[in-house]
C-alpha positions, -999 to 999 in steps of 0.1 A, spaced: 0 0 0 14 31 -11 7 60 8 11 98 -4 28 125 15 6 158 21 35 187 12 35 223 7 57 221 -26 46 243 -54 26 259 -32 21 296 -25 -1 317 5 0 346 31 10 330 63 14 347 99 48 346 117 53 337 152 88 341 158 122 347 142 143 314 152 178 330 134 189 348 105 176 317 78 145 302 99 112 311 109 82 296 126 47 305 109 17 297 114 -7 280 83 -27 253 77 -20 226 45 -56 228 31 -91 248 44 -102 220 65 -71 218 85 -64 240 116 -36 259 118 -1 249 133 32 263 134 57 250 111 90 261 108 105 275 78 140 278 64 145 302 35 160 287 7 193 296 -9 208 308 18 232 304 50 233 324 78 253 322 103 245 301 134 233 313 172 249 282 184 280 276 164 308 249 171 325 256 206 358 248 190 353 273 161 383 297 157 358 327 147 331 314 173 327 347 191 324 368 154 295 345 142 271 345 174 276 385 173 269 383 132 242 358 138 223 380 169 225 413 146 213 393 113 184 376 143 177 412 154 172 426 116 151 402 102 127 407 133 126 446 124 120 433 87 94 409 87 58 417 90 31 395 108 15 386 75 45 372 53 37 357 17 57 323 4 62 302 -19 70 271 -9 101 246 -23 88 219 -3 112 203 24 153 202 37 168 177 46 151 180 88 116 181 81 118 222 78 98 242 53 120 251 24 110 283 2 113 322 -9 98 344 21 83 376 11 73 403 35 39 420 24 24 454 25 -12 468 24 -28 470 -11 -59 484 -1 -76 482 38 -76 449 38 -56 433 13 -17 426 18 2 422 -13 41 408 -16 65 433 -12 103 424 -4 119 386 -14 136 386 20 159 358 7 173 381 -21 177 412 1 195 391 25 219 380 -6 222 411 -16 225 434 14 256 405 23 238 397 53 237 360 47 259 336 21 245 311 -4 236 280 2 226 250 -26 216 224 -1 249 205 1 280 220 17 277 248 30 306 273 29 322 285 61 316 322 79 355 327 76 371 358 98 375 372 63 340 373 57 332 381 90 353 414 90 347 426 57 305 419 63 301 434 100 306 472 90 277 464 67 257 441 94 260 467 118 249 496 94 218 479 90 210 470 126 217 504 135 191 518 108 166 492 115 172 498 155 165 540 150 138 538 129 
């Protein structure tokens, strides 16, 4: 008997966020189809690496990336709004979510529309590296020194505003 998975690939809707986890996962809150109640799923944007909260206590740089990976936290909770659109990937490799999170902004009084591909600006703005799903690269101190200036510019902006 062949049973089939229920999955979010190829799928796109507005979802609401209930927390920030780090600078390349969220938890939302949707439901698969109209009958279903809603849960919280978490969701990793795809195409990207940020770096960790937690990372190896042996790591050289270990004190560069949990400050990189607060301030990237920190900015993507200014970012986000509560209504967040996606299009959904389907799955990683730990049961996550996998897609391209947009944040939204009114239309009209009651419609949101997308706004900003958070994975892009995150690419772009050199907040974040890329990731293809099989090795990922490293947060070197190179990297690290050269991105912080531009981490902390943001922050800052986001922070004041």
């Amino acid at each position: 008997m062949n049973i089939e998975k229920r999955t979010f690939k190829g799928v796109s809707r507005y979802v609401k966020l209930y927390r920030v986890y780090d600078g390349d996962t969220i938890e939302i809150i949707t439901k698969l189809d109209r009958f279903e109640k809603p849960k919280r799923y978490m969701f990793r944007l795809n195409g990207i690496d940020a770096p960790e909260l937690k990372p190896k206590l042996g790591d050289v740089n270990r004190i560069l990336i949990i400050e990189a990976a607060e301030k990237i936290k920190t900015i993507l909770n200014y970012l986000l709004t509560s209504i967040l659109y996606i299009e959904f990937d389907g799955e990683d490799k730990y049961g996550r979510l996998l897609g391209t999170l947009w944040t939204t902004r009114k239309k009209c009084c009651f419609f949101n529309r997308p706004d900003k591909n958070v994975n892009i600006w995150l690419l772009t703005n050199k907040l974040v590296l890329p990731y293809n799903g099989n090795k990922k690269l490293d947060f070197t101190k190179d990297w690290l020194v050269n991105n912080m200036p531009n981490i902390n510019y943001i922050y800052n902006i986001l922070r004041n505003t």
